[in-house]
VMD Tcl script that draws the C-alpha trace (Angstrom):
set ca {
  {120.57 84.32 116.89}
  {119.20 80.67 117.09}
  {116.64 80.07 119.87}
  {116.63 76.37 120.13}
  {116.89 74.96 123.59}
  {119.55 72.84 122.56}
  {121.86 75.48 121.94}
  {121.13 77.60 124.45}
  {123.51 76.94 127.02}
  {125.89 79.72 124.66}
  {124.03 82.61 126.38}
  {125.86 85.45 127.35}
  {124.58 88.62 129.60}
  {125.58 90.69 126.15}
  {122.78 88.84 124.05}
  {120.29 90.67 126.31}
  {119.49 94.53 127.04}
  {116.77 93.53 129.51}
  {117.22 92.53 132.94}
  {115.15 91.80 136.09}
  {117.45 91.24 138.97}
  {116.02 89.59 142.20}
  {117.50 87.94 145.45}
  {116.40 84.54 145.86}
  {114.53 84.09 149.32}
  {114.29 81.18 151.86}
  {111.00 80.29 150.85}
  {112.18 79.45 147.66}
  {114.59 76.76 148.31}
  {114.19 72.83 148.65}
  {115.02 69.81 151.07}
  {118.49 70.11 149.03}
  {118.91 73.75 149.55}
  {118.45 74.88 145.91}
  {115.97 77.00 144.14}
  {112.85 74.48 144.23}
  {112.60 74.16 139.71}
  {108.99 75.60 139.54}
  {110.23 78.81 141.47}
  {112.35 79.48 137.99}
  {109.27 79.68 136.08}
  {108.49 82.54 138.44}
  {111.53 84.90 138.10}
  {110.64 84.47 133.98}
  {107.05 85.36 134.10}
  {107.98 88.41 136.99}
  {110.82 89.70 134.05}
  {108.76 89.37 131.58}
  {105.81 91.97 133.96}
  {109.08 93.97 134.29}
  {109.88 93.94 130.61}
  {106.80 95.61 129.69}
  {107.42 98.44 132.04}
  {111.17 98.88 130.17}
  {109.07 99.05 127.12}
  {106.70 102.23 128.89}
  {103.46 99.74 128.70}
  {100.96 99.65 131.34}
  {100.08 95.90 130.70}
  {96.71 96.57 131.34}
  {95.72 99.44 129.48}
  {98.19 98.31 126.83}
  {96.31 95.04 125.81}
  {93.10 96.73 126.44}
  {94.33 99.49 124.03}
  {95.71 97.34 121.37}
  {92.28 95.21 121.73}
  {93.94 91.60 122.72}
  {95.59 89.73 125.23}
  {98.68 87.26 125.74}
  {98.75 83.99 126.87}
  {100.98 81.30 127.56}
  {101.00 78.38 125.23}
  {104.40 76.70 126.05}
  {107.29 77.14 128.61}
  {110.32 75.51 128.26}
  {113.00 75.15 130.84}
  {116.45 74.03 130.56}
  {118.27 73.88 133.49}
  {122.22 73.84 133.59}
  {123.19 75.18 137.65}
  {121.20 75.79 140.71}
  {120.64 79.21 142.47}
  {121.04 79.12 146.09}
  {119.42 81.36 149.05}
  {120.66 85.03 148.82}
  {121.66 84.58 145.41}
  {121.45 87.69 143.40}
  {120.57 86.87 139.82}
  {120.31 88.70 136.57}
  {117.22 87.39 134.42}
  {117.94 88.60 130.90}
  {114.87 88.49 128.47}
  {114.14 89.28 124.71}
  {111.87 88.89 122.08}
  {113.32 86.38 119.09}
  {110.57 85.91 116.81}
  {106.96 87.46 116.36}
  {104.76 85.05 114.15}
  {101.51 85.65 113.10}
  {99.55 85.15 116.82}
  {102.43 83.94 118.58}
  {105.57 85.80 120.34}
  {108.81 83.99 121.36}
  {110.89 85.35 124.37}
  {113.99 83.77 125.50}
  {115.37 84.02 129.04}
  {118.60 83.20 130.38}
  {119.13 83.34 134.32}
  {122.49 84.85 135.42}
  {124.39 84.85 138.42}
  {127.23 87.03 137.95}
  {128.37 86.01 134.38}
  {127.25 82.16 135.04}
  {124.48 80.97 132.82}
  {122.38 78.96 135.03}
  {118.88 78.37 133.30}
  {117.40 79.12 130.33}
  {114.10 79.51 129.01}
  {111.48 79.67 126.07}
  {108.35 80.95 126.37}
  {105.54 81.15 123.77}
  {102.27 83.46 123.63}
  {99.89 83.47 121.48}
  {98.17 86.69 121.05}
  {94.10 86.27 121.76}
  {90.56 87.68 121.89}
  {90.30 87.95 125.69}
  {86.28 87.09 125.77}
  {86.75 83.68 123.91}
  {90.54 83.03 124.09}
  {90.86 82.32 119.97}
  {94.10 83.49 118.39}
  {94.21 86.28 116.54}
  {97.16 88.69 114.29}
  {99.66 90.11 116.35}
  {98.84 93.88 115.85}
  {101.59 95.61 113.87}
  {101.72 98.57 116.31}
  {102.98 95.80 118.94}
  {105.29 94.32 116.53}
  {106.68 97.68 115.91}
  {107.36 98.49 119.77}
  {108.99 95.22 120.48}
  {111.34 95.57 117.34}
  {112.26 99.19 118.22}
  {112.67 97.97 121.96}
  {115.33 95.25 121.23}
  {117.04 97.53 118.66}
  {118.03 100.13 121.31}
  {115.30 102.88 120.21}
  {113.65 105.21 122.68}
  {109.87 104.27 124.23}
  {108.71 107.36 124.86}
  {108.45 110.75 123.55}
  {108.55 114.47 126.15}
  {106.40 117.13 124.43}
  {105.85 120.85 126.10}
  {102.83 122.90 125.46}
  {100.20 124.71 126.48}
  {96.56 123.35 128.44}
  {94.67 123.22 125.01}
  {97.45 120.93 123.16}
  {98.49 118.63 125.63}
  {95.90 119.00 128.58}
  {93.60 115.74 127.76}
  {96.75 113.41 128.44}
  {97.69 115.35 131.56}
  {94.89 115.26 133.13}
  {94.36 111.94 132.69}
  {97.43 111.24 134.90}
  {97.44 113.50 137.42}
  {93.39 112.43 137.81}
  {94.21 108.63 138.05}
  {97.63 109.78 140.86}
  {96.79 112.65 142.81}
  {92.79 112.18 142.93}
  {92.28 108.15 142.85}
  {95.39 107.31 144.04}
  {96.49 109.55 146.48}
  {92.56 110.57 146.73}
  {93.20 114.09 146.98}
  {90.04 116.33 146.22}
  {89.44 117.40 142.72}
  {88.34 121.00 143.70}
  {92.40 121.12 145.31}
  {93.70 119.32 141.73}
  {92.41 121.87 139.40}
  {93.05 125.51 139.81}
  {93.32 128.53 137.78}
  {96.98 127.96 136.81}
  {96.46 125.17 134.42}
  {95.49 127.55 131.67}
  {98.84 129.41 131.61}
  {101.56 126.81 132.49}
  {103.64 125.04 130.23}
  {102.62 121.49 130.60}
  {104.80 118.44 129.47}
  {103.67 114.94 128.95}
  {105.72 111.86 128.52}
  {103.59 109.43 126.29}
  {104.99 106.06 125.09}
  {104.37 104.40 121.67}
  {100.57 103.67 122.27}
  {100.16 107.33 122.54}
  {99.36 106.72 125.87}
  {100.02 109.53 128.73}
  {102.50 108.04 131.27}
  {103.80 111.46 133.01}
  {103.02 114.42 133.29}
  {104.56 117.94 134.76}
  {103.80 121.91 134.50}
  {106.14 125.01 134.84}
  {104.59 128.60 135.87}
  {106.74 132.04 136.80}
  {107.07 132.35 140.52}
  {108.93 135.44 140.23}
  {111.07 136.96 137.72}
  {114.03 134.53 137.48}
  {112.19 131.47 139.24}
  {110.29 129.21 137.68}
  {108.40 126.81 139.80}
  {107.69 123.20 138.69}
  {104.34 121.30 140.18}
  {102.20 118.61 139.37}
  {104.47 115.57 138.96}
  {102.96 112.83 137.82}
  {103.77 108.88 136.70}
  {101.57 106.32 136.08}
  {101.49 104.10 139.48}
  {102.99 101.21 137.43}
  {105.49 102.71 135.92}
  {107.29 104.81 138.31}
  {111.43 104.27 139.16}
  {111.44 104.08 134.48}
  {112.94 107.30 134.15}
  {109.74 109.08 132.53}
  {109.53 111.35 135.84}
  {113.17 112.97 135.28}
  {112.67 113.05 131.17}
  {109.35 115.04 132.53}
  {111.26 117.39 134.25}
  {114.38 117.84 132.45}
  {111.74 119.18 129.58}
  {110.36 122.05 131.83}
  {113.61 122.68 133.10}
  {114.61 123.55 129.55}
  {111.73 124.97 128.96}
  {112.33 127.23 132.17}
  {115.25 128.16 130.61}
  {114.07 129.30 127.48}
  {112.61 131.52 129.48}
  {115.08 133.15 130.98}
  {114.35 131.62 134.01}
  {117.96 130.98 136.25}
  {116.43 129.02 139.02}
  {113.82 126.15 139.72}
  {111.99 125.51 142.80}
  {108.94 123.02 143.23}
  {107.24 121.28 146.40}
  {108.34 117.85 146.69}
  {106.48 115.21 148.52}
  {108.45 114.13 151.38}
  {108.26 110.58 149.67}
  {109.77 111.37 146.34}
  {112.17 113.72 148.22}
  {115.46 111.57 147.58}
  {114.16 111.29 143.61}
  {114.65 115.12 143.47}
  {117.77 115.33 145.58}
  {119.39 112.82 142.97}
  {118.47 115.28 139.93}
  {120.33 118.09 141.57}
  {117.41 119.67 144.21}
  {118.41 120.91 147.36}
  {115.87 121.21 150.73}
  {114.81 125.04 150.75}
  {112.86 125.96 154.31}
  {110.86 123.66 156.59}
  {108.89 120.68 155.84}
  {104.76 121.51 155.56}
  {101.67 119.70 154.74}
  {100.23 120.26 151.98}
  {96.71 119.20 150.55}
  {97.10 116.87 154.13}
  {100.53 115.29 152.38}
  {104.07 116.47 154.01}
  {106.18 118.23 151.75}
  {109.36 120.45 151.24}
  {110.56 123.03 149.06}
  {113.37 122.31 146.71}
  {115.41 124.12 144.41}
  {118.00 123.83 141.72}
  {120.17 126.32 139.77}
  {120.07 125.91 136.09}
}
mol new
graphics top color blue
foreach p $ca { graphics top sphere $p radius 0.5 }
foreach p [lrange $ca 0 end-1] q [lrange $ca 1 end] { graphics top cylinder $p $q radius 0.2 }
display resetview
């Protein structure tokens, strides 16, 4: 696919699997009623935040992982319609090229099936402390290639506290105890040590989600401390999570599942086949219900 800006105006929504949709809001209109042009700059660089979550990287700890940073060296915009106020629009992004420091995304800016703008933008890949270019790392190469060819970004495994315990506590410490600033002596109990844990980890190795499964009684298995990283949540890595214990509950024999839902993720469950069991109660000072599911 050519990515010159001439020829850009041949876009379709099927040259992209990414999109960020977005309403456009009054603020962002002009004297003539149109998106104001430097507000379409915006929508690309807020995709392009929301294409690293569709890729399972934490920007943060991703660059600080991989050692580097990204910056912008060029953005180019082509403009071919105007959005108006309430417009819904589709911004489709991909990666086209990955040089030696430097990776080229293109960005078309859809409402409905109507190409409106278009964009390049360029990063160069850089030491953070002085800002000099330096080799893409072939790890990120490797992600952004398997992205835009369809493959999976993260990998479910199951095991015990001693295999898999390091990268779940890592999440559930930065949710439930900084986050949600619950006390650590209410986080860790005796139970860890005989669950069946899962973690969701994406192609960094990194620990996005975690989840555990214990007996409650014979026939019920009872799934507790759900986890996703804060900036990745609403990816999918919370029901891959718990689809893995369920089959793991079912290895077991096990014919039901119940777990205690915050009251907040309560419509997340009810999607994935959970029904309300009891009353509402507080727990660790956060309301909750119980919810189960036949498997």
């Amino acid at each position: 696919m050519t990515t010159a800006m001439t020829e850009t105006t041949t876009l379709k929504k099927s040259d992209f699997r990414f999109f960020h949709r977005l309403r456009v809001r009054w603020a962002e209109v002009d004297m003539q009623k149109i998106v104001f042009n430097a507000h379409y700059l915006m929508y690309f660089d807020t995709a392009i935040a929301d294409y690293w979550r569709a890729m399972a990287l934490p920007y943060e700890e991703a660059m600080l992982s991989l050692g580097g940073d990204l910056y912008v060296r060029k953005a180019t915009v082509e403009f071919n319609a105007s959005a108006r106020v309430d417009d819904v629009l589709d911004v489709g992004m991909k990666c086209v090229r990955v040089g030696n420091s430097s990776i080229l995304f293109l960005g078309g800016l859809f409402r409905g099936d109507e190409l409106l703008v278009t964009c390049e933008l360029v990063y160069v890949y850089a030491d953070p402390a002085t800002q000099t270019s330096k080799p893409v790392p072939p790890l990120l190469r490797e992600i952004l290639a398997a992205y835009e060819a369809g493959e999976p970004m993260r990998e479910v495994v199951t095991g015990n506290w001693d295999a898999i315990g390091e990268g779940a506590g890592k999440v559930r410490r930065d949710v439930f105890i900084d986050e949600q600033r619950i006390p650590k002596e209410l986080e860790w109990d005796e139970h860890d040590a005989i669950a069946v844990h899962a973690v969701a980890r994406n192609r960094l190795g990194q620990a996005i989600a975690t989840g555990r499964l214990m007996q409650e009684s014979p026939g019920l298995g009872r799934v507790g401390r759900m986890a996703v990283h804060r900036t990745l949540r609403g990816g999918g890595h919370g029901e891959a999570v718990l689809r893995a214990l369920e089959a793991a509950a079912a290895t077991l024999g096990d014919k039901e599942i119940m777990l205690h839902a915050q009251r907040s993720a309560e419509n997340f469950y009810a999607r994935l086949g959970y029904a309300p069991h009891g009353e509402p109660f507080e727990e660790a000072g956060i309301p909750h219900i119980e919810m189960r599911r036949k498997l």
